[in-house]
N, C-alpha and C positions, 0 to 999 in steps of 0.2 A: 317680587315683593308684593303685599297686601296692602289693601287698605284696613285701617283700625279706627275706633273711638278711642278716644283719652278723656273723661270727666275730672276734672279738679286740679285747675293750675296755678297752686300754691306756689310756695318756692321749692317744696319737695317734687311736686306733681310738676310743674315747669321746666324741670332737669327732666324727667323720665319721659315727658312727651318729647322734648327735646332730643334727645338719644335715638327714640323711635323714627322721629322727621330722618336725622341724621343716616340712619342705618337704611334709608331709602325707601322707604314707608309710608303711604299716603294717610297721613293722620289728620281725623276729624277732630276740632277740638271746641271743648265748652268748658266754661268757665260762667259764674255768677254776675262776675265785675270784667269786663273787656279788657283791661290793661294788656294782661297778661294773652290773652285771644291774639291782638292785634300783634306780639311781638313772634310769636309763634308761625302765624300766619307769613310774617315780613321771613320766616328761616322755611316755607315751605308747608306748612300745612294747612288746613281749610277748618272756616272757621263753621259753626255748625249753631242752628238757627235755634234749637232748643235741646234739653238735655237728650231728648227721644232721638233726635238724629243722630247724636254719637253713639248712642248704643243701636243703633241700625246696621250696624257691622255687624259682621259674625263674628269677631273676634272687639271685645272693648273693654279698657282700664280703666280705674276710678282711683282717685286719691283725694277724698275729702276728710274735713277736720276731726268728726267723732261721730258717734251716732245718730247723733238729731240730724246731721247735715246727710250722710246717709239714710236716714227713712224720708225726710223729703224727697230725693231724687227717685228710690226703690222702694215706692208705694206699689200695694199689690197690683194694679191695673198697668202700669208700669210691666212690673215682672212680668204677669200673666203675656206681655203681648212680646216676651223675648223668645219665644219657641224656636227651637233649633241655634241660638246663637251661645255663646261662652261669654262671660263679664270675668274679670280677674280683678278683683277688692284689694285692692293696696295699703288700702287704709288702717290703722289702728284703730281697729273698734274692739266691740267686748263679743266673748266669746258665746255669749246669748245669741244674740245680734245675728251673729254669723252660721250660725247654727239653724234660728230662722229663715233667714235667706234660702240656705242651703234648701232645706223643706220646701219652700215657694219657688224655687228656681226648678226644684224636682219635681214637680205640681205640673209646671207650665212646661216642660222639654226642655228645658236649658239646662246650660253646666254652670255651674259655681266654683269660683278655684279662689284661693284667700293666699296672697302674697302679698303679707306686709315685708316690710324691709329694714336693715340697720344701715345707717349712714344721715351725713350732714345732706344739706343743698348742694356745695359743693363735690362731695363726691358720688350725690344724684348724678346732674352735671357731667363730671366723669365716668361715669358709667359705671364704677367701682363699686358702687351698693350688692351687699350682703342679700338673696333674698329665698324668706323663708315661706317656701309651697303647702299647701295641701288641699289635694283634692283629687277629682277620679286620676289615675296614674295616666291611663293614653291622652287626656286632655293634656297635664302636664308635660307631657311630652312633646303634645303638637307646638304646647307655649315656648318649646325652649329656643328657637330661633329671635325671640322676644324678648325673652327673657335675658338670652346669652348679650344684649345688644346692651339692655339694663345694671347689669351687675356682670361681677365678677365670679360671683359662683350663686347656684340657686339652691336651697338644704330643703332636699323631701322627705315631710315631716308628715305625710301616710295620707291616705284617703279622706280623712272627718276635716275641713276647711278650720273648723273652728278651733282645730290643734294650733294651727300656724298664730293665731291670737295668741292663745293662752300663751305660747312660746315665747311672743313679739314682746307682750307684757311682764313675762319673767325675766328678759333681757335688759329691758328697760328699767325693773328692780334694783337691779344690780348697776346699769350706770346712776343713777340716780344714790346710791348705795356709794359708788365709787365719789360722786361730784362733793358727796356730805363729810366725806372721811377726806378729802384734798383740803376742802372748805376748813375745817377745824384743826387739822393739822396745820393748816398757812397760819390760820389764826396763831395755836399756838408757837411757832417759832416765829413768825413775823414781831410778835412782841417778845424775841427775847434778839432783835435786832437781825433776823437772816434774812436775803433776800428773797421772797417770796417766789422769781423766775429762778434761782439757784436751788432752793429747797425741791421747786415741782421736776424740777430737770433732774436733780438725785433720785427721785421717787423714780420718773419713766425712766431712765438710765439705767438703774440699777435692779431690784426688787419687782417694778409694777410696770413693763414693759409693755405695749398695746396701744392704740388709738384711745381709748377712754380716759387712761393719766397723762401719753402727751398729750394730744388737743386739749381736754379742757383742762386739765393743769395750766396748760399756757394761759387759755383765758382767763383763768382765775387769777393767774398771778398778773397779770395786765390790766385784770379788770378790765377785759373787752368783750361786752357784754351785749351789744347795737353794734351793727341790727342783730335781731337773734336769727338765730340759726333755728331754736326749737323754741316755739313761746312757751313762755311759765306755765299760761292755764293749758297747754298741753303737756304738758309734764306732771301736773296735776292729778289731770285726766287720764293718762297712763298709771299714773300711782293709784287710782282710784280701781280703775281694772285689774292690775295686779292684785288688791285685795279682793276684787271679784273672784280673781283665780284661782286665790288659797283656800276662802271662803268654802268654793265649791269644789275644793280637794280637803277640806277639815283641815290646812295647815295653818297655823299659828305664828306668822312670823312674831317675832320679840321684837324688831326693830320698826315695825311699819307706824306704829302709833306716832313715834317721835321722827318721821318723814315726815307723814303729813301736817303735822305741826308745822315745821319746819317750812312747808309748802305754804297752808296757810299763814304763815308770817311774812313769808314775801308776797305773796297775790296781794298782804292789805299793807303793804309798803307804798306809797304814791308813784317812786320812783322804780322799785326794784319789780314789781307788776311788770310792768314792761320790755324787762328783758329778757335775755335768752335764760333760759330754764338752769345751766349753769351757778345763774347770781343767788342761789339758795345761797351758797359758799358767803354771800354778804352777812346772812342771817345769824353767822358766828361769828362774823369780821367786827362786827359794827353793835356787839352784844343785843341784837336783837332778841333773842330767846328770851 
């Protein structure tokens, strides 16, 4: 086994480092806020005194929130002093972003590889995450003992890192696409008296088979919302990037105007701000529109 860095121990980033510890792997880990450091450290891994020491690996992961939280950590001096080592960006960022990187990382000697991923915290956790590669092909290669440890299967999506974005965020389209159509569907037959876990269990049961209408159908129709899984303003924030990525392919979606509304109506809800990314589904429930 290696030793690694891990940067960003969300609840997404806290499963993956987590699985690393597990799969017998000396993992350095940093994190902004200690909570998460100390409980990591208590399952075996070592806690790391600044962001610079986990990337002192030759091999190191990141999972932070969006871009801002990304250019603080991979400011150019930063980069410039990774020479010879691999970083693997886990993060949803935008595909600018990553694309920069890539150029600064090829600057200074280093590899850059962009594996964002699809999955909950919980099946971070399990090791089950979806994860979507790209970058030089023999680097992805050496990652897959890493990788294999993370997910369940890894989708190599070609050489340019910042394809794996664009992908991550067109995926994200679509569940967000998928949570809007449960959401106003429950609405309308909830008021013509159906139960709202019987309606979404017709839906995954029958026609819309997959993780994206069970799970969140369920939580829609429970309205179990806390703690989230995904916070709203990143859900947002994916929506916002997916417009970056049609933008910069000329596509037009028809439907994206009336997401982000929709978005915007929950972020300026007191209560529905706060939940998991899901609770859009209230913004039809509760005639918010």
């Amino acid at each position: 086994m290696s030793t690694v860095g891990f940067l960003g121990l969300g609840s997404m980033g806290s499963g993956i480092a987590g699985r690393l510890v597990d799969a017998g792997h000396e993992v350095i880990v940093w994190n902004r806020s200690s909570g998460s450091v100390a409980a990591l450290v208590d399952r075996g891994a070592t806690a790391a005194r600044d962001a610079g020491e986990a990337l002192s690996a030759d091999v190191s992961f990141s999972m932070l929130a969006n871009d801002e939280a990304v250019e603080s950590v991979f400011d150019p001096v930063t980069v410039a002093g990774l020479a010879g080592r691999t970083h693997v960006m886990m993060a949803s960022i935008s595909p600018a972003l990553a694309d920069r990187l890539t150029s600064q990382f090829e600057a200074a000697g280093a590899v850059y590889v962009a594996a964002p991923v699809l999955g909950r915290p919980e099946i971070a956790k399990a090791g089950q995450l979806n994860i979507l590669a790209a970058g030089p092909a023999a680097s992805v290669e050496r990652l897959e003992p890493y990788l294999a440890a993370i997910g369940t299967r890894t989708w190599r999506l070609g050489e340019r890192p910042f394809v794996a974005n664009a992908v991550k965020a067109a995926v994200n389209y679509n569940i967000i696409h998928a949570m809007q159509a449960i959401g106003e569907t429950v609405a309308m037959t909830e008021r013509q008296g159906v139960d709202p876990a019987l309606f979404t269990e017709l839906l995954s049961s029958t026609l819309f088979g997959g993780a994206v209408y069970a799970v969140y159908g369920d939580l829609i129709a429970r309205r179990q919302y806390t703690p989230p899984g995904f916070q709203m303003v990143l859900g947002r924030k994916d929506l916002g990037l997916a417009q970056e990525v049609a933008e910069a392919g000329g596509v037009r979606p028809a439907t994206l105007e009336a997401l982000v509304a929709v978005f915007d109506r929950a972020l300026a809800d007191p209560e529905l701000k706060d939940f998991d990314w899901s609770a859009i589904a209230e913004v039809s429930r509760r005639d918010l529109i």
